[in-house]
Backbone as a printed PyTorch tensor [residue, N CA C, xyz], in Angstrom:
tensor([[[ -5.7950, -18.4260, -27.8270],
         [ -5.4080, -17.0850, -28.2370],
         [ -4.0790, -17.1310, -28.9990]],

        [[ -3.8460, -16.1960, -30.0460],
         [ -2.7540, -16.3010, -30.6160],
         [ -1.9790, -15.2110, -30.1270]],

        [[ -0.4820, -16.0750, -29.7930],
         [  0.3700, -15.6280, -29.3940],
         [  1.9130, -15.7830, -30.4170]],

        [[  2.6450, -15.0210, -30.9230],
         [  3.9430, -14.7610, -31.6750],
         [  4.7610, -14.5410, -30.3910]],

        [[  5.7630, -15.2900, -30.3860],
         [  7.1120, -15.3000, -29.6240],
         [  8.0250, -15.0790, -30.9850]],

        [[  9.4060, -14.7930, -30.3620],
         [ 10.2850, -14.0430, -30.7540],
         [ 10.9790, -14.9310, -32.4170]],

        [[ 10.7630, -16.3860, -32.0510],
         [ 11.3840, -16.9690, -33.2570],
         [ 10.4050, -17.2860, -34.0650]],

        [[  9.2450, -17.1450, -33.7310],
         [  8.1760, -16.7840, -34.9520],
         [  8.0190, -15.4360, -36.0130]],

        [[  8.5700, -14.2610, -34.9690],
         [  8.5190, -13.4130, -35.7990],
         [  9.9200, -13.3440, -36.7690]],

        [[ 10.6560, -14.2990, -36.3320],
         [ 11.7260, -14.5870, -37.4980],
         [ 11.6650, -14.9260, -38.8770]],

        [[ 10.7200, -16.0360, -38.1130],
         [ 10.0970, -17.4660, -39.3970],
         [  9.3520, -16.1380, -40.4090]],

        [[  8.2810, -15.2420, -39.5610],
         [  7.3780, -14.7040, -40.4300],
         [  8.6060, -13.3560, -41.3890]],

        [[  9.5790, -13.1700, -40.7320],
         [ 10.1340, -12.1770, -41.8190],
         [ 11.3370, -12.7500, -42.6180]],

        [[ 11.8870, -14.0730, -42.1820],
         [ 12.2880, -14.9870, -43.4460],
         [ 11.8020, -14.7720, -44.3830]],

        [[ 10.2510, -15.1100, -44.0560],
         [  9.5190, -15.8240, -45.7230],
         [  9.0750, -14.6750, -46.0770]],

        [[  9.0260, -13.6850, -45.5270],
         [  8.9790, -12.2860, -46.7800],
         [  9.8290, -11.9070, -47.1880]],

        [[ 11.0600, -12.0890, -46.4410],
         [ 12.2790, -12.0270, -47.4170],
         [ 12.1040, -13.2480, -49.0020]],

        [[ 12.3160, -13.9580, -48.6890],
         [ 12.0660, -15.3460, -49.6940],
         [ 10.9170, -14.9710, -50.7780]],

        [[  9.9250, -14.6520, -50.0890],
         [  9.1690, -14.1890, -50.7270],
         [  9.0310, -13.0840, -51.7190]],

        [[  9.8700, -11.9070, -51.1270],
         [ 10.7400, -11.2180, -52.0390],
         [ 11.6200, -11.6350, -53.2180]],

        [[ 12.0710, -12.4190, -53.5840],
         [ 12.5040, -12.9010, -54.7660],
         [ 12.0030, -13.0230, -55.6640]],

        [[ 11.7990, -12.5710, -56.5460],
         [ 10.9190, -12.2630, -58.1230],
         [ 11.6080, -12.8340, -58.7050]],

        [[ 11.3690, -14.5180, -58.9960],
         [ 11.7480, -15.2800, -60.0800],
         [ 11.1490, -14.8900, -61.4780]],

        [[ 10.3480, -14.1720, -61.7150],
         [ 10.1990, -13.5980, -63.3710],
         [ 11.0950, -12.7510, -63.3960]],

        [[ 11.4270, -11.7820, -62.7420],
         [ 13.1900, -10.9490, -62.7260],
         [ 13.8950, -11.8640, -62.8250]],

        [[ 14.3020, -12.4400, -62.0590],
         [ 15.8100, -13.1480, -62.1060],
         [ 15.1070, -14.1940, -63.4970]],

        [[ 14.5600, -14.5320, -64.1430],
         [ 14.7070, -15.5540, -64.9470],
         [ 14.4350, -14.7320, -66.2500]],

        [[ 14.0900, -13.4960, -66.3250],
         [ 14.4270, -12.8100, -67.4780],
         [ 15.8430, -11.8740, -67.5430]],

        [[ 16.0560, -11.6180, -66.8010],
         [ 17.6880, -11.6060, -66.5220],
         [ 18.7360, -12.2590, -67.1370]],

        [[ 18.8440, -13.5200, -66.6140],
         [ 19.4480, -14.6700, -67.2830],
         [ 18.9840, -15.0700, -68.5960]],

        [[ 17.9760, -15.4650, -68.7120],
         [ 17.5480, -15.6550, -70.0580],
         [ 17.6280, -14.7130, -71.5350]],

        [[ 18.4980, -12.8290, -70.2110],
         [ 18.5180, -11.7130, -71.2130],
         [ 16.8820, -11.3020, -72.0300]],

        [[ 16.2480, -11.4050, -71.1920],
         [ 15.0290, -10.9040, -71.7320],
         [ 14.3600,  -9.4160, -71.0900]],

        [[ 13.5690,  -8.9900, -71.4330],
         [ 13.3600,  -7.4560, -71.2570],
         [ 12.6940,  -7.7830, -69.5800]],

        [[ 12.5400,  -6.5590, -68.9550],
         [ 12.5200,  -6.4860, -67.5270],
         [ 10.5980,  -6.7730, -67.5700]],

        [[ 10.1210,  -7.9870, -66.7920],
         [  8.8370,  -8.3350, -67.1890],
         [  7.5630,  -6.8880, -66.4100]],

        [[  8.5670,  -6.2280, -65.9850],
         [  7.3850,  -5.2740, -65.2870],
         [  7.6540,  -3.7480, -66.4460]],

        [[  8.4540,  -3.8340, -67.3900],
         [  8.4110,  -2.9540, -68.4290],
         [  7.4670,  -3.6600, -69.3830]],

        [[  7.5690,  -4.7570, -69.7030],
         [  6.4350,  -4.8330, -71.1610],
         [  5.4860,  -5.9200, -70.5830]],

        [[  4.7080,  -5.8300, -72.2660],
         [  3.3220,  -6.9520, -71.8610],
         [  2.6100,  -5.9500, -70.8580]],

        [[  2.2410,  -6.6350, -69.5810],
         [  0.9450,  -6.5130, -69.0710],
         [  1.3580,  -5.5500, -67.8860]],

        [[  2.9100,  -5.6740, -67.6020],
         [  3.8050,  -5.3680, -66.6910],
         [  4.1920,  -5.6850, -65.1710]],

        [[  3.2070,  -7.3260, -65.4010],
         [  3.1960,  -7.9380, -64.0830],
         [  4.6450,  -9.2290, -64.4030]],

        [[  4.9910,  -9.0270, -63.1350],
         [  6.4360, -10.0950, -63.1240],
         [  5.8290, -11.5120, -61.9670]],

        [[  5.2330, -12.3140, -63.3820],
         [  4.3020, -13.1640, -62.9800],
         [  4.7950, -14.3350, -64.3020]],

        [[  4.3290, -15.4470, -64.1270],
         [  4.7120, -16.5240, -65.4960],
         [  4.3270, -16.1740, -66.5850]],

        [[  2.5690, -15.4330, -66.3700],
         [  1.7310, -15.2530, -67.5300],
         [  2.6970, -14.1300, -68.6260]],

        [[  2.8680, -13.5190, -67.7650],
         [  3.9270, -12.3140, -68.5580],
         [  4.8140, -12.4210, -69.2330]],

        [[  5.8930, -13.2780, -68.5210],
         [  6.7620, -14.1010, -69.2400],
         [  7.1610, -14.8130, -69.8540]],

        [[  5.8940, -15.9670, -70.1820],
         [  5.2720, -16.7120, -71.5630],
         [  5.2690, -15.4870, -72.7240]],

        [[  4.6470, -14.2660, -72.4560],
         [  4.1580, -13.4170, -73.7780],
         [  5.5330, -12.9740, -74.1010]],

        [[  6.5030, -12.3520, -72.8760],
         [  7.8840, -12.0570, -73.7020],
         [  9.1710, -13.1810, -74.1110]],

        [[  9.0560, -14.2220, -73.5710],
         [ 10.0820, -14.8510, -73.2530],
         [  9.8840, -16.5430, -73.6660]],

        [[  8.1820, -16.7570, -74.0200],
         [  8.2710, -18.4970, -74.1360],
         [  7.6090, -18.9800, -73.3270]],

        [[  7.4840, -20.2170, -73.6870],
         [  7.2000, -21.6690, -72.5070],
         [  8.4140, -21.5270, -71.3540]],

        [[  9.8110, -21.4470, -71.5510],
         [ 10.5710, -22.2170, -71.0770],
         [ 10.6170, -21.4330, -69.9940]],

        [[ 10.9200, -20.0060, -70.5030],
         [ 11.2780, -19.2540, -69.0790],
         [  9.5060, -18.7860, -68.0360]],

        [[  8.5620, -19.1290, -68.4670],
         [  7.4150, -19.1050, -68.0990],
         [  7.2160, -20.4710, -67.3260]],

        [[  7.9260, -21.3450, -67.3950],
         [  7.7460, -22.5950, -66.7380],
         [  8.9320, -22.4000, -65.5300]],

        [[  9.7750, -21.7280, -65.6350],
         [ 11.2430, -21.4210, -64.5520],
         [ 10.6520, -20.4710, -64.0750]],

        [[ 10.1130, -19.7420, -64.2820],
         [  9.5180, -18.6480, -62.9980],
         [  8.0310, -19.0080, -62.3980]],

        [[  7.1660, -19.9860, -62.8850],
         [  6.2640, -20.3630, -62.1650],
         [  6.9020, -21.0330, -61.1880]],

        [[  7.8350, -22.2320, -61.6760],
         [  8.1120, -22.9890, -60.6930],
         [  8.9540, -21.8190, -59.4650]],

        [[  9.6430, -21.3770, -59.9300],
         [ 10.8010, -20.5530, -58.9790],
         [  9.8120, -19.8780, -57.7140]],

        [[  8.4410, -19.0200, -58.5520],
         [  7.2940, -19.2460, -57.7650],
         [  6.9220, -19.3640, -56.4880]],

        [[  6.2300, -20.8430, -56.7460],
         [  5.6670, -21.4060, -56.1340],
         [  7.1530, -22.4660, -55.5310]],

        [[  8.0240, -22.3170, -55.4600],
         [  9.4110, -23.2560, -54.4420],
         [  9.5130, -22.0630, -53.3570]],

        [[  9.2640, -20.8090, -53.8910],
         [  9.9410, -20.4890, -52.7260],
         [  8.2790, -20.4670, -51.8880]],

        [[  7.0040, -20.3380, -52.1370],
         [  6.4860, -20.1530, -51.1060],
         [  6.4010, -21.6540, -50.1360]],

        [[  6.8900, -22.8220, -51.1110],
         [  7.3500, -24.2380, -50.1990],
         [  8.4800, -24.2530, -49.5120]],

        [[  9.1910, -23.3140, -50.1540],
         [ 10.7060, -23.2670, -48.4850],
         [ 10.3620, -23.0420, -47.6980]],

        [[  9.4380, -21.7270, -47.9220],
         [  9.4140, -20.4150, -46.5000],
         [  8.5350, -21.4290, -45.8190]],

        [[  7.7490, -22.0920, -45.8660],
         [  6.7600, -22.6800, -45.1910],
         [  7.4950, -24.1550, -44.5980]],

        [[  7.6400, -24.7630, -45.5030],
         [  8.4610, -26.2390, -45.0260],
         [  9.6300, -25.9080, -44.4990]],

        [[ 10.4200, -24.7810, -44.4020],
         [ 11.3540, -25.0710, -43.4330],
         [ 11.0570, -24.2810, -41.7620]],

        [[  9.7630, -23.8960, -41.9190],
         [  9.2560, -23.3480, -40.8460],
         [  8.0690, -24.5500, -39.9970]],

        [[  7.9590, -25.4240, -41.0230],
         [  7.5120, -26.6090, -40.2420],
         [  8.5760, -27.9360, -39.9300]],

        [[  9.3970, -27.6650, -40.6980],
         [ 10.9350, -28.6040, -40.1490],
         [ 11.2660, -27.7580, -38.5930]],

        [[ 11.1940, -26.7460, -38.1850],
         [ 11.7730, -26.2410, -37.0050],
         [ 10.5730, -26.1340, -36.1970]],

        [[  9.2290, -26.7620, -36.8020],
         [  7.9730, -27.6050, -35.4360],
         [  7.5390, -26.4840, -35.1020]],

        [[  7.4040, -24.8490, -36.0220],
         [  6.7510, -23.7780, -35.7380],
         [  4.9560, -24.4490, -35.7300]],

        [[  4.1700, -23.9660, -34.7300],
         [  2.3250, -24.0040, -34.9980],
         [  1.6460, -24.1670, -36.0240]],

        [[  1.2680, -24.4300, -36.3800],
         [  0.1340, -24.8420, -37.6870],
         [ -0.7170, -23.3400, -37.6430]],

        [[ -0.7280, -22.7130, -36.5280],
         [ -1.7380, -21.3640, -36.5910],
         [ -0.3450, -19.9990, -37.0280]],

        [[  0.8550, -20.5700, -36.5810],
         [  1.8280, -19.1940, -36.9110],
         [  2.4210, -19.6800, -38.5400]],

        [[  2.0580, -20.7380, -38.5800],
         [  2.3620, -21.5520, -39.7620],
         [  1.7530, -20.3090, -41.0880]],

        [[  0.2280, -20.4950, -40.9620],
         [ -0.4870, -19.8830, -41.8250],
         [  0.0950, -18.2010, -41.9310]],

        [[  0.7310, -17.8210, -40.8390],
         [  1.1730, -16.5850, -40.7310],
         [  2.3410, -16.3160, -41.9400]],

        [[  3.1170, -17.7530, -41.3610],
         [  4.3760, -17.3450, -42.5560],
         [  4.0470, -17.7400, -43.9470]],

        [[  3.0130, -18.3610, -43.8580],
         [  2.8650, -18.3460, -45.6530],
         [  2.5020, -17.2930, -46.2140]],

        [[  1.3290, -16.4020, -45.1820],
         [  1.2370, -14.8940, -45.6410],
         [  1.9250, -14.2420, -45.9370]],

        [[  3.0550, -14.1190, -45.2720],
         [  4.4500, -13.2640, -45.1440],
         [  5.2190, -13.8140, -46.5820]],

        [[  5.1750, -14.6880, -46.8750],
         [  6.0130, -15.0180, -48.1550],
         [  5.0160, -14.6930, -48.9710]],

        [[  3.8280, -15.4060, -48.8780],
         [  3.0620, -14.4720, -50.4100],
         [  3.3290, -12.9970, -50.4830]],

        [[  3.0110, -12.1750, -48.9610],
         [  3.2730, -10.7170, -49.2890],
         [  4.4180, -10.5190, -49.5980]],

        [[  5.4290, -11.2130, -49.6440],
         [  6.8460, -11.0710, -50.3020],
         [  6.3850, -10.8860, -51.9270]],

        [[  6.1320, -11.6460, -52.6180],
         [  5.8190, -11.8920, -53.9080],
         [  5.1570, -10.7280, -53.8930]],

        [[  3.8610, -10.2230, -53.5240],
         [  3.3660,  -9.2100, -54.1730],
         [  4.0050,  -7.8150, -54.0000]],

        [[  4.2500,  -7.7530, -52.6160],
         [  5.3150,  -6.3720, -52.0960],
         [  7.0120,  -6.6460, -51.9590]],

        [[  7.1640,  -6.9710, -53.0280],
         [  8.9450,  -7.7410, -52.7250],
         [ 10.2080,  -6.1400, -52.1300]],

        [[ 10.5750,  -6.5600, -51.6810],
         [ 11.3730,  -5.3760, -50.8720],
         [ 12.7930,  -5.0460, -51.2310]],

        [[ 13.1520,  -6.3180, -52.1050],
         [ 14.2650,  -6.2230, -53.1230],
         [ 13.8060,  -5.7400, -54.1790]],

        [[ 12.7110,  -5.3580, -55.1830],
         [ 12.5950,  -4.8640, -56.2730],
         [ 11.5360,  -3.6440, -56.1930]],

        [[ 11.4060,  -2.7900, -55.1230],
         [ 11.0320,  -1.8040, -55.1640],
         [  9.4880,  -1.7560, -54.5960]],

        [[  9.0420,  -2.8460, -54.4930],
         [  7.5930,  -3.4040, -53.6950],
         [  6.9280,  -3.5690, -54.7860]],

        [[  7.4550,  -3.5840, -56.1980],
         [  6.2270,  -4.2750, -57.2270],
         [  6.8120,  -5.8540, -57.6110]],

        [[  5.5800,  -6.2050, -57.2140],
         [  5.8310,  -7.9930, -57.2160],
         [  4.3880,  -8.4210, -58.1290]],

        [[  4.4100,  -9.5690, -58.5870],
         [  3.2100, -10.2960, -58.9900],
         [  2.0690, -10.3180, -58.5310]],

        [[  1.4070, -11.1410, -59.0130],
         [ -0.1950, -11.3920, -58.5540],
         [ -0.4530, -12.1540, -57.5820]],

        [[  0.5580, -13.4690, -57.1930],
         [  0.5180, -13.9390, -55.8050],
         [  0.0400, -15.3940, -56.2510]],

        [[ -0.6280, -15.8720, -57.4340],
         [ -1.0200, -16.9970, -57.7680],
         [ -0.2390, -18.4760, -57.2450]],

        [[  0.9430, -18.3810, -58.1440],
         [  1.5030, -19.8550, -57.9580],
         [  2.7060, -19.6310, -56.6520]],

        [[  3.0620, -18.7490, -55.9080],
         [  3.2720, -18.4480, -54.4670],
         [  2.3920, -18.9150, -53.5970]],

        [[  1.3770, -18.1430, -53.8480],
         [  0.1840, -19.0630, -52.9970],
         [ -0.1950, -20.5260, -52.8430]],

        [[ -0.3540, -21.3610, -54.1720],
         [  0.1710, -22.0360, -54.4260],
         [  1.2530, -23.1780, -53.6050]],

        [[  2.0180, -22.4240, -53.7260],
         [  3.2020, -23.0090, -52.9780],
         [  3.4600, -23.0500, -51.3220]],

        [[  2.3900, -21.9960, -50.6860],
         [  2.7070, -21.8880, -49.5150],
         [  1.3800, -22.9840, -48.7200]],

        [[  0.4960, -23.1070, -49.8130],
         [ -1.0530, -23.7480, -49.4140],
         [ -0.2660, -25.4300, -49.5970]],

        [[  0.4060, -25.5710, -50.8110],
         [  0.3760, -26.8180, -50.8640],
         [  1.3950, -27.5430, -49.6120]],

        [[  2.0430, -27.1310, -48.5200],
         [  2.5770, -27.4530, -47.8370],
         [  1.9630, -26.7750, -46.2970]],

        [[  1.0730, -25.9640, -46.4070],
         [  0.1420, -25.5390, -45.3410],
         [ -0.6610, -26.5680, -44.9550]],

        [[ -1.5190, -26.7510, -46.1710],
         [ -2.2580, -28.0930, -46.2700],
         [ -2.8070, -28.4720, -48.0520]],

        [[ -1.8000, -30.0600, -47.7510],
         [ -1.8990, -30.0850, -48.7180],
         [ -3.0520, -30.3220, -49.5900]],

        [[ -4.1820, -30.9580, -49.3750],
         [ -5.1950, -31.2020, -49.9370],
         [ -5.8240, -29.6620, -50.2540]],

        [[ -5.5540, -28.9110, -49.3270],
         [ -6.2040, -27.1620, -50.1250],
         [ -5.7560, -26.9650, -51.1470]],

        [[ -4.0180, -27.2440, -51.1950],
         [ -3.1420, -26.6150, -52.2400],
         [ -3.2960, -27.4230, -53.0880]],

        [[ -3.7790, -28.5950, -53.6400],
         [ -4.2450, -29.7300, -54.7440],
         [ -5.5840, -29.0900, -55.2990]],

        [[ -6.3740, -28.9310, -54.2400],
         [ -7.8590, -28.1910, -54.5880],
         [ -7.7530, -27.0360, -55.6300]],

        [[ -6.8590, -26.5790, -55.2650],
         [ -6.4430, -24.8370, -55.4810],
         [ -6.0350, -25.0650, -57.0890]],

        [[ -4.8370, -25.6860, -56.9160],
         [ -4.2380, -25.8920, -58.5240],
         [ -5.4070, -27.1950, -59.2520]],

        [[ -5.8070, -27.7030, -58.5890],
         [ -7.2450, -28.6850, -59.3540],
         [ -8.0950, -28.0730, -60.1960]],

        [[ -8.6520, -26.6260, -59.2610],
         [ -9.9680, -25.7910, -59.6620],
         [ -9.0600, -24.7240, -60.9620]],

        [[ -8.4650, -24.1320, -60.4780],
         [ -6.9830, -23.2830, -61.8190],
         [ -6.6930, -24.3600, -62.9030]],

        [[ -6.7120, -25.6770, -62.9660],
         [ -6.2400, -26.7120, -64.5580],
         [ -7.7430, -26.4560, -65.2290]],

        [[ -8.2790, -27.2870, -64.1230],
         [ -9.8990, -27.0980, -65.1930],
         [-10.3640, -25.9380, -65.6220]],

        [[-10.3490, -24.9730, -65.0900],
         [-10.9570, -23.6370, -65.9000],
         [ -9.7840, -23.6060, -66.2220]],

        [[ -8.8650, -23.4750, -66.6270],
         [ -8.0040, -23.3390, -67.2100],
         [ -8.2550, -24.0690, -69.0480]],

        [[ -8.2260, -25.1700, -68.4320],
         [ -8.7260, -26.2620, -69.9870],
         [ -9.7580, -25.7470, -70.6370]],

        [[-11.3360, -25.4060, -69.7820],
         [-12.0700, -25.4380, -70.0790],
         [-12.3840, -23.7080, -71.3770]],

        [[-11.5770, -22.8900, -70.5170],
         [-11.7480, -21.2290, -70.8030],
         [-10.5450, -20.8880, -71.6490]],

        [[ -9.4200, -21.6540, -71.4640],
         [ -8.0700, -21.0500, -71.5090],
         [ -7.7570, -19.4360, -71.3390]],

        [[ -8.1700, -18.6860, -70.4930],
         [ -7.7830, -17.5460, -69.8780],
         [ -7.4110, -17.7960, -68.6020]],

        [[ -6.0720, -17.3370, -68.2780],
         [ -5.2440, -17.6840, -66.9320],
         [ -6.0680, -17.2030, -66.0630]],

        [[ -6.3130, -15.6910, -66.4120],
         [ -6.4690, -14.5370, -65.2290],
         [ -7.9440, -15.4870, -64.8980]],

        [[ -9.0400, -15.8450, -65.7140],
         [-10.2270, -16.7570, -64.7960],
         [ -9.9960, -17.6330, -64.1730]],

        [[ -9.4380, -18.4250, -64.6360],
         [ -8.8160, -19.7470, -63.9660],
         [ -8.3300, -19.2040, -62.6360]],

        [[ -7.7240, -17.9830, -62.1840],
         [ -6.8800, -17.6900, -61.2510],
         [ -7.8960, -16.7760, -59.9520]],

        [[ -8.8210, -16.0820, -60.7000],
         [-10.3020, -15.5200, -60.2840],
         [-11.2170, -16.7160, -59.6130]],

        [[-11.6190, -17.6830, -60.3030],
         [-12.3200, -18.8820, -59.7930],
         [-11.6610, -19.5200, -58.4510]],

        [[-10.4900, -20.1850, -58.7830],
         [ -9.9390, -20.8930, -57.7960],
         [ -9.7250, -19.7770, -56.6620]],

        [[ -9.6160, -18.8890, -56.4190],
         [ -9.5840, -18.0340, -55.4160],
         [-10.7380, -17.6280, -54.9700]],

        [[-11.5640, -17.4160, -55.2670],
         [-13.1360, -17.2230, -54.8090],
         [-13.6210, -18.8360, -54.2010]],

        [[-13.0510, -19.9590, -54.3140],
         [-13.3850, -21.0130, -54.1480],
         [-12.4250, -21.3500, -53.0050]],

        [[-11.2350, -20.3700, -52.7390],
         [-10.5650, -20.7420, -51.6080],
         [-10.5650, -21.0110, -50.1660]],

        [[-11.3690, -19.7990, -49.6080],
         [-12.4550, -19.9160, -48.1240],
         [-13.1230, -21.0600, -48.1360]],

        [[-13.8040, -21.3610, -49.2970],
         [-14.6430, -22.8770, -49.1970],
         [-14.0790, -24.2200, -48.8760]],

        [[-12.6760, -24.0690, -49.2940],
         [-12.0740, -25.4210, -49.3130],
         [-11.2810, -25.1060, -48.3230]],

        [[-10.8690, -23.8880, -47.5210],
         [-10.3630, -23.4940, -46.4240],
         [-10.8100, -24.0670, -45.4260]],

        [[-12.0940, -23.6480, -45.9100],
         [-13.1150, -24.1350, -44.4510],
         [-12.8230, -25.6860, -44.1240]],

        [[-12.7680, -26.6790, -44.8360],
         [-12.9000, -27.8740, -44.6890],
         [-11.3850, -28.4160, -44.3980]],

        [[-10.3950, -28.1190, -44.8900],
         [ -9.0890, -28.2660, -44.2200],
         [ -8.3630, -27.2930, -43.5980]],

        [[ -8.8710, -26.3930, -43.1670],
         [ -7.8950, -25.6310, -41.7760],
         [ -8.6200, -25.3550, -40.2170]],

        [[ -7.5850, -25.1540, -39.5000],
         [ -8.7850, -24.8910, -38.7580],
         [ -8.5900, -23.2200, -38.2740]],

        [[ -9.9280, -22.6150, -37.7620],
         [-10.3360, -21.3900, -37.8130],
         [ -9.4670, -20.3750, -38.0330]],

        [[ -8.7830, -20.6220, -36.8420],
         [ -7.8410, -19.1850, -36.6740],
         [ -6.7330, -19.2580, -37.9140]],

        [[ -6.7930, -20.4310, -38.8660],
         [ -5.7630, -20.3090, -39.8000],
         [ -6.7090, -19.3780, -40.8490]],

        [[ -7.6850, -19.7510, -40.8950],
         [ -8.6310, -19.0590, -41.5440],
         [ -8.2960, -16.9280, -41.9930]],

        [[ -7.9820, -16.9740, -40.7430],
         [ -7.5400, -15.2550, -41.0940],
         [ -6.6140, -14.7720, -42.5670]],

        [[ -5.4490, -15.5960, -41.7340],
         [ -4.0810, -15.3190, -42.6510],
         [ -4.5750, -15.7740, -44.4320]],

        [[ -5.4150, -16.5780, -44.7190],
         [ -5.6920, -17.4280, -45.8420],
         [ -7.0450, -16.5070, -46.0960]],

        [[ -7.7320, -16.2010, -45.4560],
         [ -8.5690, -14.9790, -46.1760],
         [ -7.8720, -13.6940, -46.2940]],

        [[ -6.9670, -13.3810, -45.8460],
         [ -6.4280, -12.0450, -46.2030],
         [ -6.0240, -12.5920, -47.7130]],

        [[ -5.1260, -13.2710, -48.0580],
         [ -4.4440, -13.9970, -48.8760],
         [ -5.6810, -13.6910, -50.3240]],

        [[ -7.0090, -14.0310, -49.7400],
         [ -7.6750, -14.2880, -50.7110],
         [ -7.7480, -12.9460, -50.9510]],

        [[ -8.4190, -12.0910, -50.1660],
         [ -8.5080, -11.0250, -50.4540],
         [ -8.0920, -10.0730, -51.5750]],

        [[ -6.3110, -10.5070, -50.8240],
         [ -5.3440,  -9.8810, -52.2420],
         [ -5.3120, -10.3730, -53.4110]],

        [[ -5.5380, -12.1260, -53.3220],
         [ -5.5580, -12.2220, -54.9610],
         [ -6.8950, -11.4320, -55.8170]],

        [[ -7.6680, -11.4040, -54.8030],
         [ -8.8420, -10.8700, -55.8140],
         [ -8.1660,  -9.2420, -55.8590]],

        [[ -8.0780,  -8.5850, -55.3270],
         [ -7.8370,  -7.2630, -55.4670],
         [ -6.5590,  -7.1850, -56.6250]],

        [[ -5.6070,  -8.3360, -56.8220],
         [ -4.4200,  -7.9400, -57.4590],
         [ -4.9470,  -8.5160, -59.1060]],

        [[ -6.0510,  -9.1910, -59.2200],
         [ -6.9150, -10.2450, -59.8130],
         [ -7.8270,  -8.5690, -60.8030]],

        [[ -8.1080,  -7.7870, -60.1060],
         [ -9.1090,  -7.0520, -60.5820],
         [ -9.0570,  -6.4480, -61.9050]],

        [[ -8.3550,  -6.1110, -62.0950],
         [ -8.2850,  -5.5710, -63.8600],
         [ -8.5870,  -6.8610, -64.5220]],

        [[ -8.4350,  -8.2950, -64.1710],
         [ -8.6770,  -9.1350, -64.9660],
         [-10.3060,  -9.3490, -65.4340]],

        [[-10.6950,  -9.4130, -63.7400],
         [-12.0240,  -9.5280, -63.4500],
         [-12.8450,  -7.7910, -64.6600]],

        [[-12.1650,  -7.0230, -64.2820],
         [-13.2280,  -6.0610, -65.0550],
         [-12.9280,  -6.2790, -66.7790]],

        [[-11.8310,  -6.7010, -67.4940],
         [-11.7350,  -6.9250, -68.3320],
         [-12.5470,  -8.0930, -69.0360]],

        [[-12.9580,  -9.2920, -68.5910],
         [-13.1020,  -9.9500, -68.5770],
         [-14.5670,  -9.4550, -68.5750]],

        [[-15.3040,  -8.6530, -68.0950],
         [-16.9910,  -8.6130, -67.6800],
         [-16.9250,  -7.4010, -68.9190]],

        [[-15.9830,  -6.9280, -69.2670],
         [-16.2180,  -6.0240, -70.1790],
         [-16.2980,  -6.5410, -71.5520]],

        [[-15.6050,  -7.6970, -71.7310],
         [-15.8340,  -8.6810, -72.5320],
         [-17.1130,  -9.6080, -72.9880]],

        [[-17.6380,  -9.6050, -71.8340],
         [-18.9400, -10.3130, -72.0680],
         [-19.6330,  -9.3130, -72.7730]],

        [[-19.9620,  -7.3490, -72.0930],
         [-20.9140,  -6.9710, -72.6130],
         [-20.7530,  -6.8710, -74.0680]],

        [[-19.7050,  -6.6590, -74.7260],
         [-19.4930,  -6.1490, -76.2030],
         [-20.1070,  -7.7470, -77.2010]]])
């Protein structure tokens, strides 16, 4: 049965703090570039920040990303937290990213956070994850599919490296990417019919 004691529910509101940090803010900031949830697509995500800002600062906020959902998690397995409350705090930092609490609760899509919290959850998921996202990626070059696929493919490869009860926290996870995913997904099918 799962049980949260008191310094778990720490670990889990750390990493939504952490998770809260919108590295496409802070790296269009610095870089003096326009606020990524005013233009483009108005998601403060890499993809966004490639269209206003470049490669460079699109490569500093992926990474910025996906580090923090590897703090919140690796330093919650440096202090020998459960592998089942484990999966908890990676949730908590992705929902940082999407509901950030420093920028008003609009955060990103959750992609390379996720990302970051899987590849130190377990790592062979989080290899799977960014494996299945390069190839459709190469193959389509549209992010938002690449980012649709590998997430629909996530429960599957869940299944085989976690065990059950981690299963919850990592299907909610999925859940949201597809739901935060959806304008892509209908754009994208609207595309086919024309």
């Amino acid at each position: 049965m799962l049980e949260f004691i008191f310094p778990d529910i720490i670990f889990i509101v750390l990493a939504y703090l952490l998770g809260s940090i919108e590295s496409a803010i802070i790296v269009c900031r610095v870089m003096g570039l326009p606020d990524p949830r005013e233009k483009g697509s108005h998601n403060p995500g890499a993809t966004n920040v490639m269209r206003i800002g470049g490669k460079s600062a699109a490569a500093a906020t992926f990474l910025g990303d996906v580090l923090k959902g590897v703090i919140a998690v690796a330093v919650a397995v440096y202090f020998g937290v459960d592998k089942i409350i484990l999966s908890w705090v990676a949730l908590a930092a992705f929902l940082g990213h999407l509901y950030p609490v420093f920028f008003h609760f609009r955060g990103g899509k959750g992609v390379a956070t996720a990302l970051g919290v899987l590849l130190v959850l377990s790592w062979p998921l989080g290899l799977m994850m960014l494996g299945t996202w390069l190839v459709v990626l190469a193959i389509f070059r549209i992010s938002g599919l690449a980012a649709i696929v590998a997430t629909l493919l996530l429960p599957l490869y869940g299944y085989y490296w976690l065990e059950a009860l981690q299963l919850i926290p990592v299907g909610i996870m999925t859940a949201l990417l597809l739901w935060r995913h959806r304008r892509n997904a209908q754009d994208l099918f609207a595309k086919r019919r024309h």
